[in-house]
N, CA and C atoms as an extended XYZ file, in Angstrom:
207
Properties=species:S:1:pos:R:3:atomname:S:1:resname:S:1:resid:I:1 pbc="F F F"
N         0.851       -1.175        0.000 N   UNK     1
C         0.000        0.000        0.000 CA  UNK     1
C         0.898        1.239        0.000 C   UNK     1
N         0.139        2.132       -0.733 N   UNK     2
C         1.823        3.591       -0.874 CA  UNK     2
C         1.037        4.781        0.209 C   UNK     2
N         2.083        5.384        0.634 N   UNK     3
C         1.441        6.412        1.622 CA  UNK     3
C         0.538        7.027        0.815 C   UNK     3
N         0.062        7.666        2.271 N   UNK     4
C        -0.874        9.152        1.808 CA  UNK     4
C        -0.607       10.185        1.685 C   UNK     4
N        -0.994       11.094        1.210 N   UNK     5
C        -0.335       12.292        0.978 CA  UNK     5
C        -0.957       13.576       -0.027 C   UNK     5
N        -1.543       14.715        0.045 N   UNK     6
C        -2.917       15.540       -0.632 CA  UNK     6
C        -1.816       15.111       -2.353 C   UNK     6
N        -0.391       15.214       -1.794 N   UNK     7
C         0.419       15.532       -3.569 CA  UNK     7
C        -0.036       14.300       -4.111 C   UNK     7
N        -0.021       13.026       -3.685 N   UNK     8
C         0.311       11.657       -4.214 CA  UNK     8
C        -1.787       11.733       -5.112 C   UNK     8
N        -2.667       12.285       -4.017 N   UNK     9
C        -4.298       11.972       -4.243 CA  UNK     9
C        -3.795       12.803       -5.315 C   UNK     9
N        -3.505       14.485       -5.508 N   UNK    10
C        -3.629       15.329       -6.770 CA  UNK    10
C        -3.173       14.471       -7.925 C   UNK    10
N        -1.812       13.804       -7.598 N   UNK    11
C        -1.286       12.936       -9.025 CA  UNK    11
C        -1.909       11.836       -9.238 C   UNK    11
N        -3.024       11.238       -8.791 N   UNK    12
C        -3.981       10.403       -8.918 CA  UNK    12
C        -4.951       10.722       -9.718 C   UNK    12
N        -5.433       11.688       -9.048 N   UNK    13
C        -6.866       12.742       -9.677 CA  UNK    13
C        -6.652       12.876      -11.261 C   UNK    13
N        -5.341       13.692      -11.835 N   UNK    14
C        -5.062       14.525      -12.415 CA  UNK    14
C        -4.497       12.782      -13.468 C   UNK    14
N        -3.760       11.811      -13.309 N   UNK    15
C        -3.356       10.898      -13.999 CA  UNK    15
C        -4.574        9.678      -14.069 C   UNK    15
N        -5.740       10.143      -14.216 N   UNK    16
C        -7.047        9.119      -14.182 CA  UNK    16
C        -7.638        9.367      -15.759 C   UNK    16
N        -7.508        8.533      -16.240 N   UNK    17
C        -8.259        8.182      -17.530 CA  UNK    17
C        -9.516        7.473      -17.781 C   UNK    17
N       -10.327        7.271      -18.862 N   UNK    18
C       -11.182        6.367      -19.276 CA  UNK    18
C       -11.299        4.955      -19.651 C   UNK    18
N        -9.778        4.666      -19.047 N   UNK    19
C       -10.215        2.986      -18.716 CA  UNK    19
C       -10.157        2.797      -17.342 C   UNK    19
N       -10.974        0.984      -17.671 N   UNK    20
C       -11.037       -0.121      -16.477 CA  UNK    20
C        -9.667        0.246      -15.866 C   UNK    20
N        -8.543        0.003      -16.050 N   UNK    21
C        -7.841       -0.522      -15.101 CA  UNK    21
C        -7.357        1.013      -14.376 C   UNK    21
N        -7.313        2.309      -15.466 N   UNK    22
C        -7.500        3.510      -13.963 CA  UNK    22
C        -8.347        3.568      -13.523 C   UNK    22
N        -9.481        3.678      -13.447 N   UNK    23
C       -10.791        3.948      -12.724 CA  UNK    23
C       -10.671        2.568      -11.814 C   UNK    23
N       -10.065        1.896      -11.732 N   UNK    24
C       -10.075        0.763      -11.079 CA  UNK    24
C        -9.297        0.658       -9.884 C   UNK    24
N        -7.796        1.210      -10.608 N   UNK    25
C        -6.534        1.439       -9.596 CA  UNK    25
C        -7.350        2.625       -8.670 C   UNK    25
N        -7.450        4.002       -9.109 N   UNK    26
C        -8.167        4.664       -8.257 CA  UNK    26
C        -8.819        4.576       -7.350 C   UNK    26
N        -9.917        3.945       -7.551 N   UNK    27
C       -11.029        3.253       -6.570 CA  UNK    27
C       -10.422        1.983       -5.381 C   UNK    27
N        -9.508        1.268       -5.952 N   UNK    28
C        -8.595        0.455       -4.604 CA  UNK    28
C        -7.651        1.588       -4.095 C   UNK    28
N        -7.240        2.619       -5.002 N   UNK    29
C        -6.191        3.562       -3.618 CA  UNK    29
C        -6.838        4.147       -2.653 C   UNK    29
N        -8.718        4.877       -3.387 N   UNK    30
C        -9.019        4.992       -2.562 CA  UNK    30
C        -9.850        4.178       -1.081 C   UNK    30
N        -9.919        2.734       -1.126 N   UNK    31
C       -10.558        2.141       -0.555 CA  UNK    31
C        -9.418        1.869        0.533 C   UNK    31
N        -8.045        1.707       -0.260 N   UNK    32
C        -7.025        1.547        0.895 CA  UNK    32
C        -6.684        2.871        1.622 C   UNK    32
N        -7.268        3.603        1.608 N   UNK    33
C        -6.855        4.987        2.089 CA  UNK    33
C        -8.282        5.493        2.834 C   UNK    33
N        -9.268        4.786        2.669 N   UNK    34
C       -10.445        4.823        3.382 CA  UNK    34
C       -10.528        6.048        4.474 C   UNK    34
N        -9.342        6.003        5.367 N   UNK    35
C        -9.269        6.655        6.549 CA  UNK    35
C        -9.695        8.163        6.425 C   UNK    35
N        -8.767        8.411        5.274 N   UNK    36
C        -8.590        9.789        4.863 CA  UNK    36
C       -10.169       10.371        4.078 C   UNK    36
N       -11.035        9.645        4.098 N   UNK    37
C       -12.293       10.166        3.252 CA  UNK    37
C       -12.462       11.626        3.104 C   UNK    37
N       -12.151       12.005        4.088 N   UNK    38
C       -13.435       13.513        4.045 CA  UNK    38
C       -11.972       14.126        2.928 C   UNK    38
N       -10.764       14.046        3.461 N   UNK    39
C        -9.553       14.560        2.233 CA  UNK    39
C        -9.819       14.370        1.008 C   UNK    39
N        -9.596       12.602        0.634 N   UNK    40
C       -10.217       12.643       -0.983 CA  UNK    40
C       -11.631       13.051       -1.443 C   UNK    40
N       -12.447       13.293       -0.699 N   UNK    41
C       -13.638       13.759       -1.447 CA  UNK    41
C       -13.784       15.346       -1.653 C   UNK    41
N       -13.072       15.630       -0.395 N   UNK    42
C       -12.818       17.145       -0.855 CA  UNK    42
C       -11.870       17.611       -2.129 C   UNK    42
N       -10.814       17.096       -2.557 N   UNK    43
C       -10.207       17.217       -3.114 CA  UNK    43
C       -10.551       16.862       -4.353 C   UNK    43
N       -11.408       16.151       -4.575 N   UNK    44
C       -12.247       15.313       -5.590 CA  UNK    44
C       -13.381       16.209       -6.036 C   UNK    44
N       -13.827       17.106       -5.307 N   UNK    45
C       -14.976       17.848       -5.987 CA  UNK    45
C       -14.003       19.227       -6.128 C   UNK    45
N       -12.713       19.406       -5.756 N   UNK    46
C       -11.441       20.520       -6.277 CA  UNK    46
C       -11.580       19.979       -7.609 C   UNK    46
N       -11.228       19.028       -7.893 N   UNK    47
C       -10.731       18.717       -9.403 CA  UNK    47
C       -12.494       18.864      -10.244 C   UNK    47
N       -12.992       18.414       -9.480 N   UNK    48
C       -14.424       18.351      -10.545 CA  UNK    48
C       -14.743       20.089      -10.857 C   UNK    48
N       -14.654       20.116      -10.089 N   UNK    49
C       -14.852       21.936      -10.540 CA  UNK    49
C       -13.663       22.648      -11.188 C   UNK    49
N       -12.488       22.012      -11.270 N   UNK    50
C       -11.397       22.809      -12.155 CA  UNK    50
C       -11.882       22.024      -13.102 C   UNK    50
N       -12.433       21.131      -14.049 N   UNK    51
C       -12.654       20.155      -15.256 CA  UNK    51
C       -14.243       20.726      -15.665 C   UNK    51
N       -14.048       22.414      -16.344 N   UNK    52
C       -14.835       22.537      -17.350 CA  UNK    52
C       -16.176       21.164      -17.963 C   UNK    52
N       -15.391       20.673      -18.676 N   UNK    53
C       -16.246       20.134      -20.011 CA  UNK    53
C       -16.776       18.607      -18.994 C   UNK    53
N       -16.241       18.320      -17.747 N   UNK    54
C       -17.069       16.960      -17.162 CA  UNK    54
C       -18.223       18.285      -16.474 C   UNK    54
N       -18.041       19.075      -15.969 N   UNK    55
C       -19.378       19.853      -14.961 CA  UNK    55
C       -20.319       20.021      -15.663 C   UNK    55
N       -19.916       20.384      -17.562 N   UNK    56
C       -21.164       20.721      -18.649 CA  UNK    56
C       -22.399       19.458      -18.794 C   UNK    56
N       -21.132       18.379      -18.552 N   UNK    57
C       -21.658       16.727      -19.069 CA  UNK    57
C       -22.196       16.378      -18.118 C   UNK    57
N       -21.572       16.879      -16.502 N   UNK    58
C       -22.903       16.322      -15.462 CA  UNK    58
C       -24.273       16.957      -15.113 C   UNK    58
N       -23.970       18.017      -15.612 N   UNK    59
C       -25.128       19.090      -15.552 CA  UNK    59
C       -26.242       18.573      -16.744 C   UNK    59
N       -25.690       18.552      -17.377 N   UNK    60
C       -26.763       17.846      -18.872 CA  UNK    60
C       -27.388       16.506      -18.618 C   UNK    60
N       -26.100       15.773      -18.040 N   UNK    61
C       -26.958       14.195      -17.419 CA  UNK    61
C       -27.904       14.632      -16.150 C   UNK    61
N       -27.829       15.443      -15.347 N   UNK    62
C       -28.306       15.406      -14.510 CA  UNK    62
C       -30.332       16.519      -15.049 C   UNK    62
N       -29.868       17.354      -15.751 N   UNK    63
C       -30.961       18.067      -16.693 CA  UNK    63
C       -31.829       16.987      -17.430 C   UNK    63
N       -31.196       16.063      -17.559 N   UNK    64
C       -31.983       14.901      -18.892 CA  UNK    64
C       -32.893       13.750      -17.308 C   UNK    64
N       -32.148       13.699      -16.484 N   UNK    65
C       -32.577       12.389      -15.525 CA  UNK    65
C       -33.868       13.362      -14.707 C   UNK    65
N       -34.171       12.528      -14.274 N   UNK    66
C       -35.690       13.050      -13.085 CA  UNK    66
C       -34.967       13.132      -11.767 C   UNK    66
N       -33.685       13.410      -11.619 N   UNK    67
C       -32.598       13.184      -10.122 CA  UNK    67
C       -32.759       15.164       -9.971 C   UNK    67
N       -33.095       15.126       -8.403 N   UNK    68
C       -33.719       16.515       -7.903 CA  UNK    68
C       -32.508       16.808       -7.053 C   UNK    68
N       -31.353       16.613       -7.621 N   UNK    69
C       -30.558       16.318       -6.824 CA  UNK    69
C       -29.823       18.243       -6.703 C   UNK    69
């Protein structure tokens, strides 16, 4: 398991692509890092809001679904 650390989550965040096996690795660093939750999720809606063109695409999925969210 590799330490924790906000630099190591940013180079995670920022090196995550559209495949299985990143979205995959991600999701076990963060499960092994569990502890730290409230860190990666904060840091996780940092990056979602610096990423333009995913906020357009969740806003539109979320405009198209019946989610009152």
């Amino acid at each position: 398991m590799s330490t924790f650390s906000s630099a190591s989550l940013e180079k995670r965040f920022r090196g995550l692509t559209n495949t299985m096996d990143s979205i995959q690795g991600l999701s076990a660093w963060c499960i092994d890092n569990k502890k730290y939750h409230s860190l990666i999720v904060r840091q996780w809606i940092k990056c979602l809001k610096k990423c333009e063109w995913l906020c357009s695409l969740l806003k539109s999925y979320f405009e198209k679904s019946n989610c009152d969210c």
